[in-house]
PDB file of N, H, CA, C and O in Angstrom:
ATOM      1  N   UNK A   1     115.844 109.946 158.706  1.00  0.00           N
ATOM      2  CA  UNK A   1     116.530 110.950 159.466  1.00  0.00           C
ATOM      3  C   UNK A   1     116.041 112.319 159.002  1.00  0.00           C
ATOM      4  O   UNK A   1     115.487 112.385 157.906  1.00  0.00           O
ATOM      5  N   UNK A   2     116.181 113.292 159.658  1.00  0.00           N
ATOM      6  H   UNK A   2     116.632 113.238 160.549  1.00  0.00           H
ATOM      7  CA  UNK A   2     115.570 114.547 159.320  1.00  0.00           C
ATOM      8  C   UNK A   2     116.900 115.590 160.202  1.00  0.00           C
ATOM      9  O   UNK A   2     117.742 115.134 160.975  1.00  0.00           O
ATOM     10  N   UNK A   3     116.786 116.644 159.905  1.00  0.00           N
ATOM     11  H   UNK A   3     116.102 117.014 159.277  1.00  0.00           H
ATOM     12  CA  UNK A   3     117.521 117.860 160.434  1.00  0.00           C
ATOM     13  C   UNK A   3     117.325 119.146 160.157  1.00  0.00           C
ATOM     14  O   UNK A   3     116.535 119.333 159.232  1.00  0.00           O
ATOM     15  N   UNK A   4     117.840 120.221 160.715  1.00  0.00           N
ATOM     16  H   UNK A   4     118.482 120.069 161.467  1.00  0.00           H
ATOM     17  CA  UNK A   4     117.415 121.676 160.762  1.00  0.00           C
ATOM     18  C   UNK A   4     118.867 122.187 160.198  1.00  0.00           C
ATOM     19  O   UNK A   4     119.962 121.663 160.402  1.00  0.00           O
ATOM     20  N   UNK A   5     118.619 123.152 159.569  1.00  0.00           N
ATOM     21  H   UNK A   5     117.729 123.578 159.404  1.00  0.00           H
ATOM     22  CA  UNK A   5     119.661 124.238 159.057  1.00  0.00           C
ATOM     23  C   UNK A   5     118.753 125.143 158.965  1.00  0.00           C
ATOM     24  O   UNK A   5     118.267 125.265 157.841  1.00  0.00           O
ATOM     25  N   UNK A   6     118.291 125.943 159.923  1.00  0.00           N
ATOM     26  H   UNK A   6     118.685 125.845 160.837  1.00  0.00           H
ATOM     27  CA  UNK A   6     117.903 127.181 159.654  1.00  0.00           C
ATOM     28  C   UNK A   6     118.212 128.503 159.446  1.00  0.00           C
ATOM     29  O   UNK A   6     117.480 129.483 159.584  1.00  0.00           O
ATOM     30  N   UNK A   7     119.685 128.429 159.004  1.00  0.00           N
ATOM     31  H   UNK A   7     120.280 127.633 158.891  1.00  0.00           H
ATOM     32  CA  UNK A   7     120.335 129.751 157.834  1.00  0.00           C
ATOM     33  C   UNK A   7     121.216 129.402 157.134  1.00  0.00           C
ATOM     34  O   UNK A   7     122.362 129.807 157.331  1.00  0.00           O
ATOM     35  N   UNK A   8     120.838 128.357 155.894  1.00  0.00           N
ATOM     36  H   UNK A   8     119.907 128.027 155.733  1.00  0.00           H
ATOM     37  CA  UNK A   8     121.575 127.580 155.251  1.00  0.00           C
ATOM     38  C   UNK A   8     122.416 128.700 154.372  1.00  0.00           C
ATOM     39  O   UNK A   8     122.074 129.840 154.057  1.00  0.00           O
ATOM     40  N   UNK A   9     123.547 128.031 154.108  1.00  0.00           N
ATOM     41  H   UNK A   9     123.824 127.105 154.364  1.00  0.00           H
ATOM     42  CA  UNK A   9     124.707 129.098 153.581  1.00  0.00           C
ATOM     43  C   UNK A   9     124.079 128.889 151.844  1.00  0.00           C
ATOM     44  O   UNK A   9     123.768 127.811 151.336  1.00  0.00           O
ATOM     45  N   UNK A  10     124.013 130.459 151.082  1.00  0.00           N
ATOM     46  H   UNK A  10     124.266 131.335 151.494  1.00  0.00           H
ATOM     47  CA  UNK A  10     123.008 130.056 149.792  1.00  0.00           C
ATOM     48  C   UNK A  10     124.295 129.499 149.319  1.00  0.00           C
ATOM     49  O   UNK A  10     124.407 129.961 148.184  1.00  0.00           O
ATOM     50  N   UNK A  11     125.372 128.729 149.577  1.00  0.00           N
ATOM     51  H   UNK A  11     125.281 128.354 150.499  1.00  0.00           H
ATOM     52  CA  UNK A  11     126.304 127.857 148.444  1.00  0.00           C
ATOM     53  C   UNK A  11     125.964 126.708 148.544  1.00  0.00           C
ATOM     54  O   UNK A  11     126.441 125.987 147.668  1.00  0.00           O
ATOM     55  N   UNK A  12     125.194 126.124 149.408  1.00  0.00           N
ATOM     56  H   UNK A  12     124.807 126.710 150.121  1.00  0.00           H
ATOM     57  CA  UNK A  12     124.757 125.140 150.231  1.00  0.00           C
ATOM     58  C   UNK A  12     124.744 124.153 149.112  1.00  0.00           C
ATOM     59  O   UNK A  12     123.647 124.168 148.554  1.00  0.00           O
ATOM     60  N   UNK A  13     125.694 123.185 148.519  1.00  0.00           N
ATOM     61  H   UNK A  13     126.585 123.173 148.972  1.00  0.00           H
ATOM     62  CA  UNK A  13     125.242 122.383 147.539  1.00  0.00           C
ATOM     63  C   UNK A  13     124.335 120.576 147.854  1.00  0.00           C
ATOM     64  O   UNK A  13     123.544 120.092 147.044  1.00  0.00           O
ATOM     65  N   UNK A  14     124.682 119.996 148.995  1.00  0.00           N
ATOM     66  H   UNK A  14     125.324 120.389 149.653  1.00  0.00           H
ATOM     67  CA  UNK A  14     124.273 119.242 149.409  1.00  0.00           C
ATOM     68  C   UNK A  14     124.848 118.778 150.954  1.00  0.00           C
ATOM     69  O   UNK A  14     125.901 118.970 151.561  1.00  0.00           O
ATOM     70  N   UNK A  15     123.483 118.014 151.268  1.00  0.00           N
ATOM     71  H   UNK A  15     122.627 117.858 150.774  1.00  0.00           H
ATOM     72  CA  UNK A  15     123.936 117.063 152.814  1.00  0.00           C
ATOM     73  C   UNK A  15     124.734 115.660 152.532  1.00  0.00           C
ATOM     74  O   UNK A  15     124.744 115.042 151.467  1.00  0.00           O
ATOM     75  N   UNK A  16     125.356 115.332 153.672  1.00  0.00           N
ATOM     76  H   UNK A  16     125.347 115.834 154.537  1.00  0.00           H
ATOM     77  CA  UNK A  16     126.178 113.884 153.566  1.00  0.00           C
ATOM     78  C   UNK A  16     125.927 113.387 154.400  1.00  0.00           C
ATOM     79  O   UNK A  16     125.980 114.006 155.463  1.00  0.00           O
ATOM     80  N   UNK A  17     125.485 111.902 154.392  1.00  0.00           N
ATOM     81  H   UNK A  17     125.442 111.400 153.528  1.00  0.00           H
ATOM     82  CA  UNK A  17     125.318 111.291 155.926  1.00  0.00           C
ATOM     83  C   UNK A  17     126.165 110.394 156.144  1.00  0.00           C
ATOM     84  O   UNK A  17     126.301 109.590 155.222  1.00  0.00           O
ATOM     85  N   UNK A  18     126.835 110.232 157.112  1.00  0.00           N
ATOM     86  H   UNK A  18     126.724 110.885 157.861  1.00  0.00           H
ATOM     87  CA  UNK A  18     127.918 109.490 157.161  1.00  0.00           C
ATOM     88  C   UNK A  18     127.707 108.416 157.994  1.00  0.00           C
ATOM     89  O   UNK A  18     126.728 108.821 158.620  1.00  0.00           O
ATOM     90  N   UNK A  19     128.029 107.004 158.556  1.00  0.00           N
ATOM     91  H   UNK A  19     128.824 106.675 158.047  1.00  0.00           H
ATOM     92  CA  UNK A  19     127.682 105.957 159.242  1.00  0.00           C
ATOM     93  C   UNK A  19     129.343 105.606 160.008  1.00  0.00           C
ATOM     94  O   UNK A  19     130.380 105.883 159.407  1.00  0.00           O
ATOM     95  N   UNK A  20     129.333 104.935 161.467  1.00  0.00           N
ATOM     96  H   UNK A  20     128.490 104.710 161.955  1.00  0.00           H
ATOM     97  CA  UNK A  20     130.099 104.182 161.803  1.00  0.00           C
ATOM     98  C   UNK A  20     130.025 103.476 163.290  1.00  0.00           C
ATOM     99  O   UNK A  20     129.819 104.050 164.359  1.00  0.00           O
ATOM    100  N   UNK A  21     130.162 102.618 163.151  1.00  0.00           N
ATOM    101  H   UNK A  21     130.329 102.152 162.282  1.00  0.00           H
ATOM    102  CA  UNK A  21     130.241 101.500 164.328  1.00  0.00           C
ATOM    103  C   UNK A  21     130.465 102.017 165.409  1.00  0.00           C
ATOM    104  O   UNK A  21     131.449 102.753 165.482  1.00  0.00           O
ATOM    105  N   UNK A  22     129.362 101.736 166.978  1.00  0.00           N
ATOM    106  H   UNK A  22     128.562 101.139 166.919  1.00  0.00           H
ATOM    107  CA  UNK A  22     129.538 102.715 167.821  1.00  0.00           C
ATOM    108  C   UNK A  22     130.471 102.040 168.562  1.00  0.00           C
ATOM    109  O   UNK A  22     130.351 102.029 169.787  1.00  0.00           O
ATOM    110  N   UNK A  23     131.550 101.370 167.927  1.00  0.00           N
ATOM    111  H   UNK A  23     131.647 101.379 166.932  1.00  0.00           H
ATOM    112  CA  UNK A  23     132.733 101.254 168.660  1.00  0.00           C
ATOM    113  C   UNK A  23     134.160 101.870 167.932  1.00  0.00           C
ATOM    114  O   UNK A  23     135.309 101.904 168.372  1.00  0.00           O
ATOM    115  N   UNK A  24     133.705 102.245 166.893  1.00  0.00           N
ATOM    116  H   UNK A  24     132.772 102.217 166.535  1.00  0.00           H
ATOM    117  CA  UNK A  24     134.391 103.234 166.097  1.00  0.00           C
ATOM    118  C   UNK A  24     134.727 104.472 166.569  1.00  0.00           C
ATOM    119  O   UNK A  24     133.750 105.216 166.647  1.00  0.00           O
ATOM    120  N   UNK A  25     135.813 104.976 166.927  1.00  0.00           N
ATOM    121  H   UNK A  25     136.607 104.371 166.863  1.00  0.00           H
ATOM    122  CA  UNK A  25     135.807 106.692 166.803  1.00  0.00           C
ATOM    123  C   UNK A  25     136.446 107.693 165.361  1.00  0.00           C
ATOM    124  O   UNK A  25     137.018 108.782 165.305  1.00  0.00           O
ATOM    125  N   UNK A  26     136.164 107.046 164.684  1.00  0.00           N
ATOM    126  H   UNK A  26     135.700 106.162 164.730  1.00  0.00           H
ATOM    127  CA  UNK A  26     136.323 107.764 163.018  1.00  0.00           C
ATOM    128  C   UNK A  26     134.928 107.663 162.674  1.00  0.00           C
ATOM    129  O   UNK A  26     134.099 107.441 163.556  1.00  0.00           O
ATOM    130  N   UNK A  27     134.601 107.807 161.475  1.00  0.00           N
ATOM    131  H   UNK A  27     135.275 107.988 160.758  1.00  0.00           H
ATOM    132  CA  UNK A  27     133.799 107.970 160.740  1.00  0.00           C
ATOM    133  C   UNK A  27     134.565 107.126 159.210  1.00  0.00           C
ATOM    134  O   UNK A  27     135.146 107.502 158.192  1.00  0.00           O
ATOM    135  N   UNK A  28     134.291 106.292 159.598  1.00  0.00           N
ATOM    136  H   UNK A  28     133.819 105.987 160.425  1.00  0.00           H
ATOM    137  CA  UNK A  28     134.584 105.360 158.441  1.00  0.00           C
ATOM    138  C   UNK A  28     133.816 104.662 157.514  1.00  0.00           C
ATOM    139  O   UNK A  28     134.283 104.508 156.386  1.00  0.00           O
ATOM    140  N   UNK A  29     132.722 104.215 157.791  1.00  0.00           N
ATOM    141  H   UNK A  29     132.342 104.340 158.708  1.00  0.00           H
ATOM    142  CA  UNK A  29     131.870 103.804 156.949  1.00  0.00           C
ATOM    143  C   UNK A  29     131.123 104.238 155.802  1.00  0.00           C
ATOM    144  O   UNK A  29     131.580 105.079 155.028  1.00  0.00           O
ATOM    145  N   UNK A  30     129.973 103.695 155.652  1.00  0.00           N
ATOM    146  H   UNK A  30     129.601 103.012 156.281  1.00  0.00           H
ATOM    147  CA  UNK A  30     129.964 104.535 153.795  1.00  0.00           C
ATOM    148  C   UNK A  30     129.448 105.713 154.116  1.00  0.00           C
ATOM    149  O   UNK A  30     129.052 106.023 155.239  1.00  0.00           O
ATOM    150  N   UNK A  31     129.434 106.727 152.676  1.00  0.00           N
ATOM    151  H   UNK A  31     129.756 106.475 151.763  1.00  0.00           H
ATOM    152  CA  UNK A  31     128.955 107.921 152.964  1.00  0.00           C
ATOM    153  C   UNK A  31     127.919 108.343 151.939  1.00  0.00           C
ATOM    154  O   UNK A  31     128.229 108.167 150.760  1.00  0.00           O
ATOM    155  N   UNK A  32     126.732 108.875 152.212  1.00  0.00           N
ATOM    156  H   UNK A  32     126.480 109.019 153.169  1.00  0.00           H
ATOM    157  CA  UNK A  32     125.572 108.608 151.461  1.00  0.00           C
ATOM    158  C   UNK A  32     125.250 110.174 151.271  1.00  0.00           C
ATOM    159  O   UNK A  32     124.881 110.883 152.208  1.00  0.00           O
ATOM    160  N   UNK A  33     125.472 110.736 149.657  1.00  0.00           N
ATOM    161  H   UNK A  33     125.772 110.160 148.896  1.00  0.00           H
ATOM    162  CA  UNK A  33     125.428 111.795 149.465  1.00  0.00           C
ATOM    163  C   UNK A  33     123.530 112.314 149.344  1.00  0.00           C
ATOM    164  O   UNK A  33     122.833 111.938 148.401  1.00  0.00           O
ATOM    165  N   UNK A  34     123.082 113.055 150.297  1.00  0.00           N
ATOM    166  H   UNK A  34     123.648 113.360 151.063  1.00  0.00           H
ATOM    167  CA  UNK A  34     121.578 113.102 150.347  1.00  0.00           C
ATOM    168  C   UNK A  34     121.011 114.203 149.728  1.00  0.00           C
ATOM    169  O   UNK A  34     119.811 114.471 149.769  1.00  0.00           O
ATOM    170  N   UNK A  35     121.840 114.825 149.170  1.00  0.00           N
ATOM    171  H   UNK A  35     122.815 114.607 149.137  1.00  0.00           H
ATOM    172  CA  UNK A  35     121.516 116.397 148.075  1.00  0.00           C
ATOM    173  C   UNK A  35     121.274 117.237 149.337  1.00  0.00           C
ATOM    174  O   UNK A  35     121.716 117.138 150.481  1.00  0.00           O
ATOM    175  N   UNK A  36     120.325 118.196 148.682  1.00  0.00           N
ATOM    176  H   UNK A  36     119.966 118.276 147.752  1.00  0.00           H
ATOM    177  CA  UNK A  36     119.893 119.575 149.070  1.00  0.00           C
ATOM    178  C   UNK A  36     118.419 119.334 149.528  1.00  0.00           C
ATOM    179  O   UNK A  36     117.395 119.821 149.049  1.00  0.00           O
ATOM    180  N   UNK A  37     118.598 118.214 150.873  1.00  0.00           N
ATOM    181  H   UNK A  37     119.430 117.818 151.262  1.00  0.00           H
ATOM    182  CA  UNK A  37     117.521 118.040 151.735  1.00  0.00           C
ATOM    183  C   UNK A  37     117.443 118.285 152.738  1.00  0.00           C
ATOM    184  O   UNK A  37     118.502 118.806 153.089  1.00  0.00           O
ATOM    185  N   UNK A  38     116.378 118.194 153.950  1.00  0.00           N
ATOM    186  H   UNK A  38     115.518 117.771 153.665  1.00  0.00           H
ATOM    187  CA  UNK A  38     116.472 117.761 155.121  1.00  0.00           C
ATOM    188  C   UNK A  38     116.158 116.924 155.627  1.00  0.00           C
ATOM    189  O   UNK A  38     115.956 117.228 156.803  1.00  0.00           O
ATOM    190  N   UNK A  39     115.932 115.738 155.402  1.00  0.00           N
ATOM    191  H   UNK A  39     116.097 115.491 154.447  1.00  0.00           H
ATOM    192  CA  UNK A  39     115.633 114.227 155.187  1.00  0.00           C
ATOM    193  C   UNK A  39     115.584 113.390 154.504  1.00  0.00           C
ATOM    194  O   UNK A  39     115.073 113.614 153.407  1.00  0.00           O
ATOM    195  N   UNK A  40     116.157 111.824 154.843  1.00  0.00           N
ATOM    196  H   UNK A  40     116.572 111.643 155.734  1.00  0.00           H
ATOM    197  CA  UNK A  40     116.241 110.996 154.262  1.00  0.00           C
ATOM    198  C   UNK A  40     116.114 109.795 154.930  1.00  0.00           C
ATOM    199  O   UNK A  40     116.490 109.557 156.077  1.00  0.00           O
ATOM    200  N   UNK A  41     115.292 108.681 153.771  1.00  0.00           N
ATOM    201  H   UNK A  41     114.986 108.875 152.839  1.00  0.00           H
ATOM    202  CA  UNK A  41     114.844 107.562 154.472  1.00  0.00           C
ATOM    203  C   UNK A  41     116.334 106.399 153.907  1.00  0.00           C
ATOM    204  O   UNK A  41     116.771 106.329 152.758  1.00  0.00           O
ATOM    205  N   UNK A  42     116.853 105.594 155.161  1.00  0.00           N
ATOM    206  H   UNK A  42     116.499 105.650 156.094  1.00  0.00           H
ATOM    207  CA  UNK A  42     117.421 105.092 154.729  1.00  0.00           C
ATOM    208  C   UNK A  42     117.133 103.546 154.846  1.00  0.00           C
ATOM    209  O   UNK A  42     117.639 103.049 155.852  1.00  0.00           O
ATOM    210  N   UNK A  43     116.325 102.546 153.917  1.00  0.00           N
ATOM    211  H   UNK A  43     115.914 102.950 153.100  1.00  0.00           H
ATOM    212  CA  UNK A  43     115.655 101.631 153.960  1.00  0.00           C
ATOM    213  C   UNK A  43     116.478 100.087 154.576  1.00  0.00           C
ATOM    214  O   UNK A  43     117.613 100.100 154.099  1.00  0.00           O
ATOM    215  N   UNK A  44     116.369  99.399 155.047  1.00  0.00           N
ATOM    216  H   UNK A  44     115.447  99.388 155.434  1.00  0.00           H
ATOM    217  CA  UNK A  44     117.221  97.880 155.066  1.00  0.00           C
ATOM    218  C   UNK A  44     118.584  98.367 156.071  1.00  0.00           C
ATOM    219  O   UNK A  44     119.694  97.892 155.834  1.00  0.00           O
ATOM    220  N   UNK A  45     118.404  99.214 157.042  1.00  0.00           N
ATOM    221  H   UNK A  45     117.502  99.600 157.235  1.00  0.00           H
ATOM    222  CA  UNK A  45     119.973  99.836 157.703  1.00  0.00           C
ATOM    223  C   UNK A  45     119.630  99.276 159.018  1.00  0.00           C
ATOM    224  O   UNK A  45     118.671  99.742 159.634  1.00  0.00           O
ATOM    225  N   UNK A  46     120.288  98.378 159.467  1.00  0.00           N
ATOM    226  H   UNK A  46     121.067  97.999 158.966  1.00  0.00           H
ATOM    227  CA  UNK A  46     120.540  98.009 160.732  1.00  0.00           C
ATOM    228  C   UNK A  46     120.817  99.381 161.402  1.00  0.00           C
ATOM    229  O   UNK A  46     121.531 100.265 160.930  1.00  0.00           O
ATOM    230  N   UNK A  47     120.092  99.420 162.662  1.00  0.00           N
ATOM    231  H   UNK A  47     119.512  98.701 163.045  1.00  0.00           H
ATOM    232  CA  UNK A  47     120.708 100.930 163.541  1.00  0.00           C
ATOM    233  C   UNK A  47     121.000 100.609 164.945  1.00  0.00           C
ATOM    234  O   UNK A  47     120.994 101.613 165.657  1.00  0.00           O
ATOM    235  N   UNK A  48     121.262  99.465 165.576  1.00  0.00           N
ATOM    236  H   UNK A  48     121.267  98.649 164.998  1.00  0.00           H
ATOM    237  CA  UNK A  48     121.624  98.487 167.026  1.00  0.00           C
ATOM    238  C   UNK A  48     122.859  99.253 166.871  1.00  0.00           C
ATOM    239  O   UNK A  48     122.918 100.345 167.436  1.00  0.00           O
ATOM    240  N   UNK A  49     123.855  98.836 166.185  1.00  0.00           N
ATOM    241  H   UNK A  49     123.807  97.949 165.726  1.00  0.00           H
ATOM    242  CA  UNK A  49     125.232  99.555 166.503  1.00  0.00           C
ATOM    243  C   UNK A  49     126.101 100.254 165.243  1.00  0.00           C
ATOM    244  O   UNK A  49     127.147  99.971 164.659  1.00  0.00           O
ATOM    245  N   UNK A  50     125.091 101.324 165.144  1.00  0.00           N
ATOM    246  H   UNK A  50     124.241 101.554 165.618  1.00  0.00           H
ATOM    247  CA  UNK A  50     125.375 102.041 164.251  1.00  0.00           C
ATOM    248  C   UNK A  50     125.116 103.804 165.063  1.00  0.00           C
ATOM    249  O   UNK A  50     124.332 104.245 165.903  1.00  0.00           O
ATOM    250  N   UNK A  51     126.288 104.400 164.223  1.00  0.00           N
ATOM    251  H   UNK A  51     126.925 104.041 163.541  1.00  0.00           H
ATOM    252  CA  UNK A  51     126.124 106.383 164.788  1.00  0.00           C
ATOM    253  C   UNK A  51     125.667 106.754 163.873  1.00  0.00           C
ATOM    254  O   UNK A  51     126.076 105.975 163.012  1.00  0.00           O
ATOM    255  N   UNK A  52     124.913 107.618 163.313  1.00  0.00           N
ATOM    256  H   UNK A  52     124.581 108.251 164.012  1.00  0.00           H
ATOM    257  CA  UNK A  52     125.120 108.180 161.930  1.00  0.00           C
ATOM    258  C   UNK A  52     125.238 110.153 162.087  1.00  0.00           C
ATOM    259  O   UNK A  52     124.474 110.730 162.862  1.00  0.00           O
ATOM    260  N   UNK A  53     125.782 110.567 161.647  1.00  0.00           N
ATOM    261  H   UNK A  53     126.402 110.099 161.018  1.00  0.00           H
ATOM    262  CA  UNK A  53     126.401 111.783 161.330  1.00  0.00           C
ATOM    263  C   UNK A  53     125.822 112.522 160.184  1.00  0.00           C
ATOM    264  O   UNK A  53     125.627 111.856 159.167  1.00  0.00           O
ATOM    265  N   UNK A  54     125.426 114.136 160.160  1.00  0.00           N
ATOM    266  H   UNK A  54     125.585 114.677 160.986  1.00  0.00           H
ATOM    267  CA  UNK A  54     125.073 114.827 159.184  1.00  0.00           C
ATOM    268  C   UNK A  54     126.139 115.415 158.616  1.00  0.00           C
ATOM    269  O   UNK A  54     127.059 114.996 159.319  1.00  0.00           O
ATOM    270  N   UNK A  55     126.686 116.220 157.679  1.00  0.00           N
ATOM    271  H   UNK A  55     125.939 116.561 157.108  1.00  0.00           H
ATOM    272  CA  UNK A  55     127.298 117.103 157.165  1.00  0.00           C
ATOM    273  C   UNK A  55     126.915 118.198 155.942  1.00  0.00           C
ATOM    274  O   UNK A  55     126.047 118.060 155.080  1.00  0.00           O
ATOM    275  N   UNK A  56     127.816 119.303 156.134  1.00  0.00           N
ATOM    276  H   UNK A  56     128.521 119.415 156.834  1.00  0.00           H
ATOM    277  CA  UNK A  56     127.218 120.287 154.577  1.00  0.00           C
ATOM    278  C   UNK A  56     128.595 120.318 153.683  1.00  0.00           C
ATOM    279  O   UNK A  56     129.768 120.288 154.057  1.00  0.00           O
ATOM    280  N   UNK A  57     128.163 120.373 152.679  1.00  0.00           N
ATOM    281  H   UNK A  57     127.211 120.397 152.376  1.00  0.00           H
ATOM    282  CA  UNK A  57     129.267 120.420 151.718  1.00  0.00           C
ATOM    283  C   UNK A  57     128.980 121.378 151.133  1.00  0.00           C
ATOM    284  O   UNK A  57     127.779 121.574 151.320  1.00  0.00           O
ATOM    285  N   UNK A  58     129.580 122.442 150.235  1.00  0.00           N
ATOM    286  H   UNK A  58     130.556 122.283 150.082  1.00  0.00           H
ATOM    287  CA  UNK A  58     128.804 123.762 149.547  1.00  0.00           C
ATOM    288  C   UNK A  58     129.719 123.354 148.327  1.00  0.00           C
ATOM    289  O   UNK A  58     130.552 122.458 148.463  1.00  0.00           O
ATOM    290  N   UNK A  59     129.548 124.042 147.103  1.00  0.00           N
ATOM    291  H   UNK A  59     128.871 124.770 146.993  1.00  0.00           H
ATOM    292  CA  UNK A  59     129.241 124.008 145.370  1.00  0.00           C
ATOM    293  C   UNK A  59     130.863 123.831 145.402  1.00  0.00           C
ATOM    294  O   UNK A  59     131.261 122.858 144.762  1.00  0.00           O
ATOM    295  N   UNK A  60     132.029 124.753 146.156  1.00  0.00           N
ATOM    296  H   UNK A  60     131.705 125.544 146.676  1.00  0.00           H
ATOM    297  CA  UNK A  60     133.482 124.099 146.192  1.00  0.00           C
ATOM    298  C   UNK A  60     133.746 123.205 146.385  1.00  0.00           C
ATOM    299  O   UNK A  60     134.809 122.930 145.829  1.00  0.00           O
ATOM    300  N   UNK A  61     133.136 122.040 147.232  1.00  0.00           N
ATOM    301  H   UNK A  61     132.273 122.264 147.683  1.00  0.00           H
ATOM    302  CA  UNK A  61     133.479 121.126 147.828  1.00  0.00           C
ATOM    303  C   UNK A  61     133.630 121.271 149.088  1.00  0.00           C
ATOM    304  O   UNK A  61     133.321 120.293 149.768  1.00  0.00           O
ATOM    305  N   UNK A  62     134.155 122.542 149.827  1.00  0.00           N
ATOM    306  H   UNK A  62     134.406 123.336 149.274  1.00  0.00           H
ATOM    307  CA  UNK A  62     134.171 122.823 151.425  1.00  0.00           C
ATOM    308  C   UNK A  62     133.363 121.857 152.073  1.00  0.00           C
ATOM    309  O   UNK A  62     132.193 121.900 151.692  1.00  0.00           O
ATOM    310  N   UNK A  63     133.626 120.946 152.984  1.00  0.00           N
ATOM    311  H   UNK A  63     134.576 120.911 153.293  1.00  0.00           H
ATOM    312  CA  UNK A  63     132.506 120.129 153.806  1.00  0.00           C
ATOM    313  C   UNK A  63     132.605 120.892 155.435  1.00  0.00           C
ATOM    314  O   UNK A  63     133.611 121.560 155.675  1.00  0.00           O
ATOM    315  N   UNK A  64     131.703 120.774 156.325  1.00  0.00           N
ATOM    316  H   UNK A  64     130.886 120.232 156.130  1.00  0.00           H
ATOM    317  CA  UNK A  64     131.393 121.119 157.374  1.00  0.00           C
ATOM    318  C   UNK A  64     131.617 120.099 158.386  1.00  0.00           C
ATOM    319  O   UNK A  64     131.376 118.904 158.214  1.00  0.00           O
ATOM    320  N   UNK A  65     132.016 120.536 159.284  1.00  0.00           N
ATOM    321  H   UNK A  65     132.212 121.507 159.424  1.00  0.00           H
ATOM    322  CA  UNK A  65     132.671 118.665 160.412  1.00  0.00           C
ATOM    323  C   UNK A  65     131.227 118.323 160.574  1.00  0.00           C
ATOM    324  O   UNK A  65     130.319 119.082 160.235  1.00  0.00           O
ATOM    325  N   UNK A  66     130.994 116.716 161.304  1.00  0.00           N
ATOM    326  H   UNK A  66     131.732 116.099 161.579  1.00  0.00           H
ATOM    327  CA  UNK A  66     130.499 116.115 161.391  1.00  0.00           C
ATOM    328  C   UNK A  66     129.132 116.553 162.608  1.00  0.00           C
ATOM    329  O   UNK A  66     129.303 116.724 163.815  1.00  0.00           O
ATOM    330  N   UNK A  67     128.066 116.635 162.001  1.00  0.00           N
ATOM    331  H   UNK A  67     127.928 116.496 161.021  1.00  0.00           H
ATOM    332  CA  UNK A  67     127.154 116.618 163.299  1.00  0.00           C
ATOM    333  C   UNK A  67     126.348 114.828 163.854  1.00  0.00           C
ATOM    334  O   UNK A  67     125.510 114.132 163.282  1.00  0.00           O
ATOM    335  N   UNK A  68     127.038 114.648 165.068  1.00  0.00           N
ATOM    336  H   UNK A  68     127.719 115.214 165.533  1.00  0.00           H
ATOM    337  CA  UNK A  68     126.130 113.291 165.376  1.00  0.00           C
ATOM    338  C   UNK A  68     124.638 113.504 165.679  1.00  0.00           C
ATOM    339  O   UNK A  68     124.097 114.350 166.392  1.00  0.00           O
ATOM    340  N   UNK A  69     124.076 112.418 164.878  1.00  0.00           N
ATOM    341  H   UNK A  69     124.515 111.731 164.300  1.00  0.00           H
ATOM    342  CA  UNK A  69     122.677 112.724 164.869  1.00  0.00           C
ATOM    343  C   UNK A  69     122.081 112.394 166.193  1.00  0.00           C
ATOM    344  O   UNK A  69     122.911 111.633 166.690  1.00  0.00           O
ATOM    345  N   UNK A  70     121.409 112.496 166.778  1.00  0.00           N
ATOM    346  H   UNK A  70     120.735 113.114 166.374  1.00  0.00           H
ATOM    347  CA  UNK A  70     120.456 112.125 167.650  1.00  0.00           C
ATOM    348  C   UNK A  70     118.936 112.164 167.357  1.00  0.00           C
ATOM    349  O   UNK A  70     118.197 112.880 166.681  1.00  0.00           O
ATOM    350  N   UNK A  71     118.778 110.992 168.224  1.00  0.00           N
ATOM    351  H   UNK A  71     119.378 110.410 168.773  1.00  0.00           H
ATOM    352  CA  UNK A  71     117.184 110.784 168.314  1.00  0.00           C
ATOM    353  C   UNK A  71     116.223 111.780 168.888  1.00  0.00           C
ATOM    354  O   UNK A  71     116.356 112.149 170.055  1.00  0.00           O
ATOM    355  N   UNK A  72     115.457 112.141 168.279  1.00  0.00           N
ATOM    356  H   UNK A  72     115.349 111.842 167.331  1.00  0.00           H
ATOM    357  CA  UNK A  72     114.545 113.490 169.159  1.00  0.00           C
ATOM    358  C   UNK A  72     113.912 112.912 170.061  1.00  0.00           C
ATOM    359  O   UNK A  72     113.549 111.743 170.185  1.00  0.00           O
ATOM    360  N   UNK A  73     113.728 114.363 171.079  1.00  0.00           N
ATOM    361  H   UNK A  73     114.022 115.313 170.978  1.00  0.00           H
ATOM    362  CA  UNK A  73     112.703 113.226 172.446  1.00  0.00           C
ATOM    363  C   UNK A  73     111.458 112.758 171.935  1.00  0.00           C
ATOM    364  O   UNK A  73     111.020 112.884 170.792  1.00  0.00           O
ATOM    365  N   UNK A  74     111.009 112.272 172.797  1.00  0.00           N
ATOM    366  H   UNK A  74     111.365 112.169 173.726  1.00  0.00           H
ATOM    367  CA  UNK A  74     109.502 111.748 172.486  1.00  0.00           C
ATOM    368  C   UNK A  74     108.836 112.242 173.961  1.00  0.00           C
ATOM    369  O   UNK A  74     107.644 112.045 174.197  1.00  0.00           O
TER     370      UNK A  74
END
């Protein structure tokens, strides 16, 4: 997965990616803390019926609501 923050807040402590069943409307599944990136490979992940979600968290803990990821065009 990859993503853009192009005016990252400088508290910016890390990304979160979050997973859940696209028959889910929470965000329940695990949550995979990805640091202070803009991508991450996530190896052995079924993605048929799976959402996955970005988030920012900054150095307080403050988290940012959920962005659903999407596939870029081709």
């Amino acid at each position: 997965m990859r993503w853009d923050y192009p005016d990252p807040d400088p508290d910016l402590a890390s990304y979160i990616v979050v997973v859940r069943s696209t028959a889910a409307p929470d965000w329940k599944r695990e949550i995979i803390w990805a640091g202070n990136v803009r991508e991450i490979t996530m190896k052995n992940t079924p993605i048929d019926q799976l959402i996955f979600g970005v988030k920012s968290v900054d150095s307080g803990g403050h988290e940012s609501p959920v962005s659903a990821y999407g596939l870029p065009a081709r």
